[in-house]
N, CA, C and O atoms as a CHARMM CRD file, in Angstrom:
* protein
*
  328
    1    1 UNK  N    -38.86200   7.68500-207.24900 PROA 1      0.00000
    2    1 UNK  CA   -38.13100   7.56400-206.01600 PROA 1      0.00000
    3    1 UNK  C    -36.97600   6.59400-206.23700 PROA 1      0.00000
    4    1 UNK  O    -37.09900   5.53800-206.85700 PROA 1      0.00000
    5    2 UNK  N    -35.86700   7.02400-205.69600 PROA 2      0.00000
    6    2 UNK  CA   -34.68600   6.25600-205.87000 PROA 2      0.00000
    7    2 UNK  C    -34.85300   5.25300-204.71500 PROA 2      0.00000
    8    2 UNK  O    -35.57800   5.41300-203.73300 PROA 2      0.00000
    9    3 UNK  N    -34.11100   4.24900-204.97200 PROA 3      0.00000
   10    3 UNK  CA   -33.52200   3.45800-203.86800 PROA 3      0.00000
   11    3 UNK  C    -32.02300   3.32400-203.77100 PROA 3      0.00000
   12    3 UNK  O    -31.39100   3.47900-204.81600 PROA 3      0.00000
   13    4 UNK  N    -31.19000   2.98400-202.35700 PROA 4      0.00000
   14    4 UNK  CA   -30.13000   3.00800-202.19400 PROA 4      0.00000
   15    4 UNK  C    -29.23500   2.42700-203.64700 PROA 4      0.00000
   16    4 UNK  O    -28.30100   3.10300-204.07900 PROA 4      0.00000
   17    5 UNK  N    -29.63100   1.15800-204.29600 PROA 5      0.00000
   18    5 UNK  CA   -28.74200   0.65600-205.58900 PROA 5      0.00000
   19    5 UNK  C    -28.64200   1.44100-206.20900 PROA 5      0.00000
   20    5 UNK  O    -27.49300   1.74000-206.53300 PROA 5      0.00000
   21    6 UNK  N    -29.73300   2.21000-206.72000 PROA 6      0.00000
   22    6 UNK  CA   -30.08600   3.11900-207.96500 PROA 6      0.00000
   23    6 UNK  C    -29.08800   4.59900-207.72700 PROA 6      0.00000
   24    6 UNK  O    -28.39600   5.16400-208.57400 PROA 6      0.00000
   25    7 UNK  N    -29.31800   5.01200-206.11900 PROA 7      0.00000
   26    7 UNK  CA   -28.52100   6.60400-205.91200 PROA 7      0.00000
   27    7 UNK  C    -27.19900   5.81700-205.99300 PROA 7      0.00000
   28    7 UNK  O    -26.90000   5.81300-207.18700 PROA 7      0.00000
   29    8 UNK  N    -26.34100   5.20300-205.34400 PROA 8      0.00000
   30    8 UNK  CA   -25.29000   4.59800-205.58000 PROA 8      0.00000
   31    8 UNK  C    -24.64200   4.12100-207.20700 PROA 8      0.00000
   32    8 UNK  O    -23.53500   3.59000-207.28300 PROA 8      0.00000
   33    9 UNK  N    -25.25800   4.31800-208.10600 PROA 9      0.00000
   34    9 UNK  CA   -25.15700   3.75300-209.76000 PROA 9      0.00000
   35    9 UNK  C    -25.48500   5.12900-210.11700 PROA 9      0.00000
   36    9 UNK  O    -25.35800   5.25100-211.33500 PROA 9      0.00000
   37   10 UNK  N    -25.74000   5.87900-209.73200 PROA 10     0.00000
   38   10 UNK  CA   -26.64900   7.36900-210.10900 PROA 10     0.00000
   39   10 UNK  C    -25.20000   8.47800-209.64400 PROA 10     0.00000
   40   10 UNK  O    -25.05400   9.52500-210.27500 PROA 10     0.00000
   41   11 UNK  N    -24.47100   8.20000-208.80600 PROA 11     0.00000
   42   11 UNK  CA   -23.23300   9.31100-208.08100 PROA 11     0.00000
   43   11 UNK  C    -22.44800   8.24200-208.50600 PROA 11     0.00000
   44   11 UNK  O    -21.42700   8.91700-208.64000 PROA 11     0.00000
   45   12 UNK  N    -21.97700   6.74500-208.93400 PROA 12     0.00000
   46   12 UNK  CA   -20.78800   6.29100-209.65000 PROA 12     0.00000
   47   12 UNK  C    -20.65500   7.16600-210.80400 PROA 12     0.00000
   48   12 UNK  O    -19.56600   7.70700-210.99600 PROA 12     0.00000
   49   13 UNK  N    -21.88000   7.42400-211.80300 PROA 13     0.00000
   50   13 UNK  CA   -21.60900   7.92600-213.12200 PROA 13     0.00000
   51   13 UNK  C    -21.26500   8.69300-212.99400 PROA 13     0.00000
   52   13 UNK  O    -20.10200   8.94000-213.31100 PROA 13     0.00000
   53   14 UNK  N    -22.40400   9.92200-212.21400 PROA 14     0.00000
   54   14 UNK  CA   -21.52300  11.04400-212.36600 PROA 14     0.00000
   55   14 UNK  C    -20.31000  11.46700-212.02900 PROA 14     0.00000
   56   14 UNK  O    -19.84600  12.36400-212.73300 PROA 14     0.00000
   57   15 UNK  N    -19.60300  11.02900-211.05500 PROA 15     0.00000
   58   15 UNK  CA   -17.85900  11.11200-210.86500 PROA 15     0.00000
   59   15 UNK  C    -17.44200  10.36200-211.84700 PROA 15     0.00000
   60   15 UNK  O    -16.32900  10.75300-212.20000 PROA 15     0.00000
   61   16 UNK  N    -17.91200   9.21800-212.62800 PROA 16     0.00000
   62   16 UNK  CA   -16.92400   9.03900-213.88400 PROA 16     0.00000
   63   16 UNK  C    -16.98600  10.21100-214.76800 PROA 16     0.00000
   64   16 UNK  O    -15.86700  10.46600-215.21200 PROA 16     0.00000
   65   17 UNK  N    -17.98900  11.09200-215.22000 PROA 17     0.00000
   66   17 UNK  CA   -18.26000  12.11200-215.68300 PROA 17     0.00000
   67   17 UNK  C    -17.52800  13.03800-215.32900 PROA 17     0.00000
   68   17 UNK  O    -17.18600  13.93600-216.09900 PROA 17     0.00000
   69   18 UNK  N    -17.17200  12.96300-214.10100 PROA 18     0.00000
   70   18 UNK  CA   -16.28200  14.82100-213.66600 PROA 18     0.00000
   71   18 UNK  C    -17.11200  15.24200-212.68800 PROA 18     0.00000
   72   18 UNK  O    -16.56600  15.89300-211.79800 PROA 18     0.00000
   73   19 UNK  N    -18.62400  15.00300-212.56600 PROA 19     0.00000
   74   19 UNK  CA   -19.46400  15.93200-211.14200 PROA 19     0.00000
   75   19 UNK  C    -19.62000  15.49100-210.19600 PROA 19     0.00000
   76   19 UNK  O    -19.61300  14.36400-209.69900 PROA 19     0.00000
   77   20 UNK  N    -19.85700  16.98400-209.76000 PROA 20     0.00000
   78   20 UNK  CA   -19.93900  16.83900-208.23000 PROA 20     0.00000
   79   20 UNK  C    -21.63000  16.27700-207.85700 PROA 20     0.00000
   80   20 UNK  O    -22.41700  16.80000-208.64600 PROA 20     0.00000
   81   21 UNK  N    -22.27800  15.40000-206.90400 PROA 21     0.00000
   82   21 UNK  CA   -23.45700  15.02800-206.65700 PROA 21     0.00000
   83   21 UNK  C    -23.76100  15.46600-205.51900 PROA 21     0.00000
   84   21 UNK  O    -22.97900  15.51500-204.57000 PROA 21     0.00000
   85   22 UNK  N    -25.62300  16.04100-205.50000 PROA 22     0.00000
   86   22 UNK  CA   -25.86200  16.68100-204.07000 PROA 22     0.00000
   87   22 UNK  C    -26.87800  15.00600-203.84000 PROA 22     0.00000
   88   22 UNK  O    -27.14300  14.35600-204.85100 PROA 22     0.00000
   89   23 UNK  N    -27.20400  14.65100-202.85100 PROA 23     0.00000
   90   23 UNK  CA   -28.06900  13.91400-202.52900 PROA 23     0.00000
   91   23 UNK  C    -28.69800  14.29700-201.46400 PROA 23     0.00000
   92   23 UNK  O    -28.12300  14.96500-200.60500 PROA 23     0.00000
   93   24 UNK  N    -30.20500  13.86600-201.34000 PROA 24     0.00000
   94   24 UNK  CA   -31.24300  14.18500-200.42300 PROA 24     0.00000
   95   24 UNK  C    -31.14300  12.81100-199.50500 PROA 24     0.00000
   96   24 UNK  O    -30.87900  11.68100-199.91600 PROA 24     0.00000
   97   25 UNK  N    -31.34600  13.10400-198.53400 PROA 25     0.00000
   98   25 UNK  CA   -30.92600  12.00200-197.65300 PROA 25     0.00000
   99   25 UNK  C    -32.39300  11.87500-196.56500 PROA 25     0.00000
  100   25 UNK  O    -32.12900  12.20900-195.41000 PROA 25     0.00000
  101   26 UNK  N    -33.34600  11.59500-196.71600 PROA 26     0.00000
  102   26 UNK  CA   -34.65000  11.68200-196.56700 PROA 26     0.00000
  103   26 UNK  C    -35.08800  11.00900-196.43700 PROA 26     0.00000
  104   26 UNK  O    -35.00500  10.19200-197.35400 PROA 26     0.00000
  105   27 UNK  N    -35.81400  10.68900-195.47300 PROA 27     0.00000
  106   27 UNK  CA   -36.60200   8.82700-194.75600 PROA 27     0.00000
  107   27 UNK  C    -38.08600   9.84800-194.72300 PROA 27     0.00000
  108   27 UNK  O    -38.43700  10.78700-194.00800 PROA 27     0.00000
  109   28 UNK  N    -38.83800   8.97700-196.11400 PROA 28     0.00000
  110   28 UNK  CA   -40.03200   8.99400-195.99000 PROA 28     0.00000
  111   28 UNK  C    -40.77100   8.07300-196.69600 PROA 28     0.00000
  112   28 UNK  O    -40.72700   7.61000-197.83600 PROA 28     0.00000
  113   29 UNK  N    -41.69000   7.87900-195.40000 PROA 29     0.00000
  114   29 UNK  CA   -42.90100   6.11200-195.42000 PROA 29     0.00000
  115   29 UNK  C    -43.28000   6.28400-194.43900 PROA 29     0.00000
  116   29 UNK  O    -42.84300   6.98300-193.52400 PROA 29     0.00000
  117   30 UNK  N    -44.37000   5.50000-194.53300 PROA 30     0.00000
  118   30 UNK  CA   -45.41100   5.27900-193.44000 PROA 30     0.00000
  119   30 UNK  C    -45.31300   4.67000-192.47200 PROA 30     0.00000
  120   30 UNK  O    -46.09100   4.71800-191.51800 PROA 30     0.00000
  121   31 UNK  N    -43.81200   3.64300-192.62400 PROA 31     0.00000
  122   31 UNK  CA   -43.45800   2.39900-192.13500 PROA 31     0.00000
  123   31 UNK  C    -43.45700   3.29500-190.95500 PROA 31     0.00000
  124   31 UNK  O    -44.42600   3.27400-190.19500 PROA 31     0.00000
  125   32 UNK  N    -42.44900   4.08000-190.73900 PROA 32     0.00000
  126   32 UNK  CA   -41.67600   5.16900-189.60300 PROA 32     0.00000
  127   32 UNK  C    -42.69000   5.82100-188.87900 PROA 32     0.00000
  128   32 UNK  O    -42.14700   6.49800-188.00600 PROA 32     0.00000
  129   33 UNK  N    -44.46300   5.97400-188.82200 PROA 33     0.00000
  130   33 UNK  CA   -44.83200   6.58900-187.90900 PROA 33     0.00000
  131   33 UNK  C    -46.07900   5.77700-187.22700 PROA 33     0.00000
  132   33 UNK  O    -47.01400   5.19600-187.77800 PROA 33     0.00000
  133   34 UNK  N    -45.71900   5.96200-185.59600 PROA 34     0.00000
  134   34 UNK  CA   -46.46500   5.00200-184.91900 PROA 34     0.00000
  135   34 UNK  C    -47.06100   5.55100-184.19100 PROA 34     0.00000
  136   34 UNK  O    -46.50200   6.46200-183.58000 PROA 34     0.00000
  137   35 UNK  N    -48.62000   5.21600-183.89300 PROA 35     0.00000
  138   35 UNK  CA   -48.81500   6.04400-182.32100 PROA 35     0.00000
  139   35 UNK  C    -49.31600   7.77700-182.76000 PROA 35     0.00000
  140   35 UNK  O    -49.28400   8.75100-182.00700 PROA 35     0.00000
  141   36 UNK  N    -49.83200   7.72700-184.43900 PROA 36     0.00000
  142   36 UNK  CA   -49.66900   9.43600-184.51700 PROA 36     0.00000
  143   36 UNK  C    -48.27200  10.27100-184.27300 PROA 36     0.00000
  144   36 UNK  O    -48.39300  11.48600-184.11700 PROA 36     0.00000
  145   37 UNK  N    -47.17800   9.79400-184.23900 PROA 37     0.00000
  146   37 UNK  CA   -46.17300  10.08900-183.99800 PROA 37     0.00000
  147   37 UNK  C    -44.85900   9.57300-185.53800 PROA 37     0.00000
  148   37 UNK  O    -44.46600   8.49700-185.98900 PROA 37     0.00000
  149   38 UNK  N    -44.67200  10.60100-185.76800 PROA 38     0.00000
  150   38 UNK  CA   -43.50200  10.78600-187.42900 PROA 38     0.00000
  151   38 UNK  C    -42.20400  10.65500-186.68700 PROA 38     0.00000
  152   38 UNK  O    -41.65300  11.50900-185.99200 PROA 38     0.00000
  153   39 UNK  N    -41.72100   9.12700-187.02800 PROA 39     0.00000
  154   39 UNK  CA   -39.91100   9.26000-186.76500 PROA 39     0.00000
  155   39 UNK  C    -39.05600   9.26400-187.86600 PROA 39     0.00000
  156   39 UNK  O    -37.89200   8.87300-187.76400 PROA 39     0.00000
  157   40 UNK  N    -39.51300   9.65400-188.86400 PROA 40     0.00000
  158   40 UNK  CA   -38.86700  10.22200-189.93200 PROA 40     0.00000
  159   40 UNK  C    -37.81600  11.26100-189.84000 PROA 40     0.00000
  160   40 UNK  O    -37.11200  11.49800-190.82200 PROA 40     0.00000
  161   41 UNK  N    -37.68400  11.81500-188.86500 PROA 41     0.00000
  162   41 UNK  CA   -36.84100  13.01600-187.98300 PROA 41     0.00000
  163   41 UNK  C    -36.43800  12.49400-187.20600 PROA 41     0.00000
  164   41 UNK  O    -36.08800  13.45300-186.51900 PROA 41     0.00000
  165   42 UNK  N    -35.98100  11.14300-186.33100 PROA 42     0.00000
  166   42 UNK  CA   -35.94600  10.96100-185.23300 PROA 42     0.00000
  167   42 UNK  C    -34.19900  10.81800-185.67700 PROA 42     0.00000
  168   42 UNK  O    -33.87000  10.67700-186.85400 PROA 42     0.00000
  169   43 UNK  N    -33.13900  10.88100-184.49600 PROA 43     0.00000
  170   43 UNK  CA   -31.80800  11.10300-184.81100 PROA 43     0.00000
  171   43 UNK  C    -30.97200   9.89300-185.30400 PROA 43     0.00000
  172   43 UNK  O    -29.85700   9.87300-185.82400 PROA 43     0.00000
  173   44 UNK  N    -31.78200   8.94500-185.00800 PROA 44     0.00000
  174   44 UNK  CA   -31.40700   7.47400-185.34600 PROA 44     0.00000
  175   44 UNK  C    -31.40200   7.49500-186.35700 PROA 44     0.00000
  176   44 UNK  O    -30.30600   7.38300-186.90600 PROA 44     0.00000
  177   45 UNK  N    -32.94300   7.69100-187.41000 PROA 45     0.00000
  178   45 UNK  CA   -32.94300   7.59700-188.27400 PROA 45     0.00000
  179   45 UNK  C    -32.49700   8.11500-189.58700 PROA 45     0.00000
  180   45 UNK  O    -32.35200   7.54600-190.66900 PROA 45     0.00000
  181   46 UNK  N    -32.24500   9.83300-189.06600 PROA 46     0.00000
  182   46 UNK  CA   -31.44900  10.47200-190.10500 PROA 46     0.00000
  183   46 UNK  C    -30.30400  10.03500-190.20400 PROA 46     0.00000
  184   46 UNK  O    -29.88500   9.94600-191.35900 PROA 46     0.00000
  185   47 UNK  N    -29.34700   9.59300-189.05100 PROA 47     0.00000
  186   47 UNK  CA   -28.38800   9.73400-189.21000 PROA 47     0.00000
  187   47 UNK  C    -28.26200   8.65800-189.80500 PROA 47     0.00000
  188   47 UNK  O    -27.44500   8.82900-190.71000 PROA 47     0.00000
  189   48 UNK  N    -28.76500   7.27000-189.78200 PROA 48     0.00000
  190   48 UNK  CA   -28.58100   6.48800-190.71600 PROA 48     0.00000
  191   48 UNK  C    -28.89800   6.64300-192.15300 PROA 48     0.00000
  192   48 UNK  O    -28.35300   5.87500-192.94500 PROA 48     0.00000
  193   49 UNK  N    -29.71300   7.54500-192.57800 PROA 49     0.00000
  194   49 UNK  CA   -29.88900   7.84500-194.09700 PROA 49     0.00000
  195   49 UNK  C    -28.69400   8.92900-194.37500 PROA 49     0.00000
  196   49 UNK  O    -28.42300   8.94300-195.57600 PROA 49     0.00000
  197   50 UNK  N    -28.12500   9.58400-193.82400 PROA 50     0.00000
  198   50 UNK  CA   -27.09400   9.87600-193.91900 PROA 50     0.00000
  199   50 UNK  C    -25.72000   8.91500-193.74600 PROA 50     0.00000
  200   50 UNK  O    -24.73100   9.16500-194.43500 PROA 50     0.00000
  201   51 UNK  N    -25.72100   8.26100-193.18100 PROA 51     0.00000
  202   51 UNK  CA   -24.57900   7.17900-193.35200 PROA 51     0.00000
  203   51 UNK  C    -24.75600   6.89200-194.91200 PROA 51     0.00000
  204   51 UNK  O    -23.85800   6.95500-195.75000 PROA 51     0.00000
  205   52 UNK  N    -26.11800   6.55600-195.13800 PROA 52     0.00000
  206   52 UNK  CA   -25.65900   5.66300-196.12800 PROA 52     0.00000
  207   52 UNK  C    -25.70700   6.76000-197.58300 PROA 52     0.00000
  208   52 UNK  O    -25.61000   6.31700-198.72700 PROA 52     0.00000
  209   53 UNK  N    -25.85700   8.07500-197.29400 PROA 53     0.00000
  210   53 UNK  CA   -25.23300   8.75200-198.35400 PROA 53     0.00000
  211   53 UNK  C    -23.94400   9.18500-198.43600 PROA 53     0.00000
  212   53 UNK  O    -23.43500   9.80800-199.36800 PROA 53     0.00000
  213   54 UNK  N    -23.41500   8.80900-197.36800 PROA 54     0.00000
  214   54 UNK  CA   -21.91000   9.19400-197.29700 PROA 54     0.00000
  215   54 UNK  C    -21.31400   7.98500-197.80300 PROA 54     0.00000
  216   54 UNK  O    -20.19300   7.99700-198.31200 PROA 54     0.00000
  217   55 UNK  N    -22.10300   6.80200-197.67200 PROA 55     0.00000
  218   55 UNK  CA   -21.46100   5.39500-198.03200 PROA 55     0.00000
  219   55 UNK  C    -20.92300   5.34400-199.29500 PROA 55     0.00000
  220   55 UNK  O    -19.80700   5.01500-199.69700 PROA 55     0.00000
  221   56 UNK  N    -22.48700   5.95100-200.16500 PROA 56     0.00000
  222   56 UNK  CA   -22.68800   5.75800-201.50800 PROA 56     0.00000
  223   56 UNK  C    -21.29500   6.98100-202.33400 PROA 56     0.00000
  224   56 UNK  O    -20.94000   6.85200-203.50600 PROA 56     0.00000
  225   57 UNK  N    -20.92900   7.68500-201.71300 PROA 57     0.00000
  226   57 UNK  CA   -19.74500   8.74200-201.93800 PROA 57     0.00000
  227   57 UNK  C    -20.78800   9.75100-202.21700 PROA 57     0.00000
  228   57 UNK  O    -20.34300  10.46100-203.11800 PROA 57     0.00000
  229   58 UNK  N    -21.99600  10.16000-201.86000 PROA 58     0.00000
  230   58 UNK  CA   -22.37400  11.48100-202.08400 PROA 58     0.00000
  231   58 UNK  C    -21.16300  12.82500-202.14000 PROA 58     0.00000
  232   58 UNK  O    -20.19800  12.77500-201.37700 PROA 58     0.00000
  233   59 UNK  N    -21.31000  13.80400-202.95500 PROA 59     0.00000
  234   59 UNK  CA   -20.38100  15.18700-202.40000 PROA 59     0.00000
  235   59 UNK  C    -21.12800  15.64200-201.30700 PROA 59     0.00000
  236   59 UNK  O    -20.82000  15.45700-200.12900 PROA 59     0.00000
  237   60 UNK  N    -22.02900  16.18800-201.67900 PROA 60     0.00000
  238   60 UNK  CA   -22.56900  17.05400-200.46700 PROA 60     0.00000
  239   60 UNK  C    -24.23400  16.52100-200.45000 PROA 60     0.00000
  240   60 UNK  O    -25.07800  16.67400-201.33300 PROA 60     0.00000
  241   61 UNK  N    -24.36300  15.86500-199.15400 PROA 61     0.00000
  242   61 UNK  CA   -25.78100  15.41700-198.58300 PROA 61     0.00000
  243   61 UNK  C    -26.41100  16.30300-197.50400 PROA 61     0.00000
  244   61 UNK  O    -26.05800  16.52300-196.34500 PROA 61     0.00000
  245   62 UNK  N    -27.66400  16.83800-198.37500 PROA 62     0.00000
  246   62 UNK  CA   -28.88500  17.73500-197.69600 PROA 62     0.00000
  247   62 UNK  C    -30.07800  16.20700-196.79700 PROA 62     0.00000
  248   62 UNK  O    -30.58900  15.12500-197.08500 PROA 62     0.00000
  249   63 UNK  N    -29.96800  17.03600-195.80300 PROA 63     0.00000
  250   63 UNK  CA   -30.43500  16.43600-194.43600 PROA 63     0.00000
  251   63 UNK  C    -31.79400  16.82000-193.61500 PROA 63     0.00000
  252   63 UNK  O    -31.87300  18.01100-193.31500 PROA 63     0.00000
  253   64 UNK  N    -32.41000  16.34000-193.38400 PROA 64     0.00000
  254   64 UNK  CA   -33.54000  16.97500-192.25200 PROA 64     0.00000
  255   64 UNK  C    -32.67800  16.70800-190.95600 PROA 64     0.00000
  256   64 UNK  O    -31.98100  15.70600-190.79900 PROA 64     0.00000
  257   65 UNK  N    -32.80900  17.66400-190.11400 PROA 65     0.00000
  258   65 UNK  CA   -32.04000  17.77000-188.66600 PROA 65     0.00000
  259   65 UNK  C    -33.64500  17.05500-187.94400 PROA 65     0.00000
  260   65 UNK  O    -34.85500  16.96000-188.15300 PROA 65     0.00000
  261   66 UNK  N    -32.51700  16.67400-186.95800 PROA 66     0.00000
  262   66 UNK  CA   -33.78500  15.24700-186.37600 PROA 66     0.00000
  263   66 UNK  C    -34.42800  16.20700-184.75400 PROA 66     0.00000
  264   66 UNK  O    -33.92500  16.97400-183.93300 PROA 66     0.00000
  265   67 UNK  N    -35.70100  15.61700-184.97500 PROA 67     0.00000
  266   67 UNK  CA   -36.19000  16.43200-183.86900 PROA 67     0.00000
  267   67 UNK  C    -36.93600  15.80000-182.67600 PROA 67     0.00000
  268   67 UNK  O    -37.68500  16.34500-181.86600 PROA 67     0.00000
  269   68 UNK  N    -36.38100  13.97200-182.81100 PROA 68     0.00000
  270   68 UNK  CA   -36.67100  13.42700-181.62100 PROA 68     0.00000
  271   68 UNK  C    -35.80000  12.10400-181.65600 PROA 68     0.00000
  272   68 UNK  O    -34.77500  12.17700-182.33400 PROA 68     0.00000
  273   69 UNK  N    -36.03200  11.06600-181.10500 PROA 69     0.00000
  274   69 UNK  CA   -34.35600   9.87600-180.91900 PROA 69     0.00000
  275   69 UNK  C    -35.38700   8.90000-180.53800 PROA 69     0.00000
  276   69 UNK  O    -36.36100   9.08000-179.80700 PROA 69     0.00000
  277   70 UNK  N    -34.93600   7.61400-181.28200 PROA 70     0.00000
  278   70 UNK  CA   -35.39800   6.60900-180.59000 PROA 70     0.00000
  279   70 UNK  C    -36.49500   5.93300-181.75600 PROA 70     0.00000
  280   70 UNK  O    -37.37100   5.15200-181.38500 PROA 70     0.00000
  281   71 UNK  N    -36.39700   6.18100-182.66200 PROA 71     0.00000
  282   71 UNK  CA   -37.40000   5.69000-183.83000 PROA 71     0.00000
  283   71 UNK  C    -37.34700   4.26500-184.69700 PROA 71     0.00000
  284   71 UNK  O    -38.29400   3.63700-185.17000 PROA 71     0.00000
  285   72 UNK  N    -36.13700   4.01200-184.73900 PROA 72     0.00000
  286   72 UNK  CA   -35.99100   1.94600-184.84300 PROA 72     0.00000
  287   72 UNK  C    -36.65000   1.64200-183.82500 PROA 72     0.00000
  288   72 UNK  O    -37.83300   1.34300-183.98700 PROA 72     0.00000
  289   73 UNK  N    -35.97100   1.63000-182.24300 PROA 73     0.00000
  290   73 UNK  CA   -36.82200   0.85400-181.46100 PROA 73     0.00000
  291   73 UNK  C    -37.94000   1.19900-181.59300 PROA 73     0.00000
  292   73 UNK  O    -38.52100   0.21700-182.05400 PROA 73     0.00000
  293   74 UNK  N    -38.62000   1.98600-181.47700 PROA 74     0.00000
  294   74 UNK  CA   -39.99800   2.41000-181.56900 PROA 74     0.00000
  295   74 UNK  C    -41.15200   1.71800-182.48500 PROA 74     0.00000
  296   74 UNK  O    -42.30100   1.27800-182.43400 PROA 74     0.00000
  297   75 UNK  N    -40.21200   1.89600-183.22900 PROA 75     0.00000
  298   75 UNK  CA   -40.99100   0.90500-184.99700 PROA 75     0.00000
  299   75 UNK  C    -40.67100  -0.51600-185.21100 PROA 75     0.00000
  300   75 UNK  O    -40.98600  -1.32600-186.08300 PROA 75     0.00000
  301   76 UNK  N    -39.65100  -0.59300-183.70800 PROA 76     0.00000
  302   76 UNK  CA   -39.75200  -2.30300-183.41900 PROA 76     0.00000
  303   76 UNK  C    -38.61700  -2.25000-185.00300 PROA 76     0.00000
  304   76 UNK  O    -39.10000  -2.90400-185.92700 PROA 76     0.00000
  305   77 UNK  N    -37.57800  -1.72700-185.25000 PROA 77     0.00000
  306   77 UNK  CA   -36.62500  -2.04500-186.55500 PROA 77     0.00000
  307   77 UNK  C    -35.48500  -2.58500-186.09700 PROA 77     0.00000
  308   77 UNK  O    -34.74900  -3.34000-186.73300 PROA 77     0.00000
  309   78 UNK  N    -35.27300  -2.05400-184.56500 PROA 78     0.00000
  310   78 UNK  CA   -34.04900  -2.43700-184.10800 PROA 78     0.00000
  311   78 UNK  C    -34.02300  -3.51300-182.96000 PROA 78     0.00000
  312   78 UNK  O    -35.10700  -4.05700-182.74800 PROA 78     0.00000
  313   79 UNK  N    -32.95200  -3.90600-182.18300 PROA 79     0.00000
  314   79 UNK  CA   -32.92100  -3.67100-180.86400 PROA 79     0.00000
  315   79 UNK  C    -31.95200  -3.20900-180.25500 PROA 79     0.00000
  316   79 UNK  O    -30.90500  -2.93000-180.83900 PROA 79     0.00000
  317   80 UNK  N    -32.10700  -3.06600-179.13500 PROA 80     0.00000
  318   80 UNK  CA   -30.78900  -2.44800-177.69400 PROA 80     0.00000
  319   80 UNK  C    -30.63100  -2.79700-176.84900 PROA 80     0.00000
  320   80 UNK  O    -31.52300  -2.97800-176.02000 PROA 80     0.00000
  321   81 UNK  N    -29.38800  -3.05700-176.66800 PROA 81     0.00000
  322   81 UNK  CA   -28.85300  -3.73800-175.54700 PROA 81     0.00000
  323   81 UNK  C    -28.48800  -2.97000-174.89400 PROA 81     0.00000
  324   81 UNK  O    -27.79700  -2.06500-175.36400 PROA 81     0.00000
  325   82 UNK  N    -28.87600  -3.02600-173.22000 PROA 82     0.00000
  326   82 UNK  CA   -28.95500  -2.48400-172.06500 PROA 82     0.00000
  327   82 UNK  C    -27.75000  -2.69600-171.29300 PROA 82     0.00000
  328   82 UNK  O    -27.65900  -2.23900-170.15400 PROA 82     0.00000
């Protein structure tokens, strides 16, 4: 399993190389499900694992489409201001 340093040092080379990089952009752990409930899908959270493959200069990042919202707060990762 990669971590963010490693995919980021992993898509530098290969564009020094000439290629193009696909990255999986995929939140999975245990941390993320509470309550019997998986926010590994939740829209917060993809979209932040997608930020940060767009950060890293991914070419093209494969995604799980999120199928519920609200999964930082939930897992107590975030907060929100009202």
């Amino acid at each position: 399993m990669f971590g963010s340093v490693e995919a980021a040092k992993a898509v530098e080379k290969a564009h020094e190389l000439g290629m193009a990089t696909i990255l999986w952009c995929y939140t999975r752990t245990n941390d993320f499900k509470k309550d019997g409930i998986n926010y590994e899908t939740a829209a917060d959270i993809t979209g932040q694992a997608n930020h940060l493959g767009v950060t890293i200069q991914a070419d093209i990042i494969k995604q799980k489409l999120p199928d519920s919202n609200g999964g930082f707060t939930t897992i107590n990762f975030s907060k929100v201001t009202r």
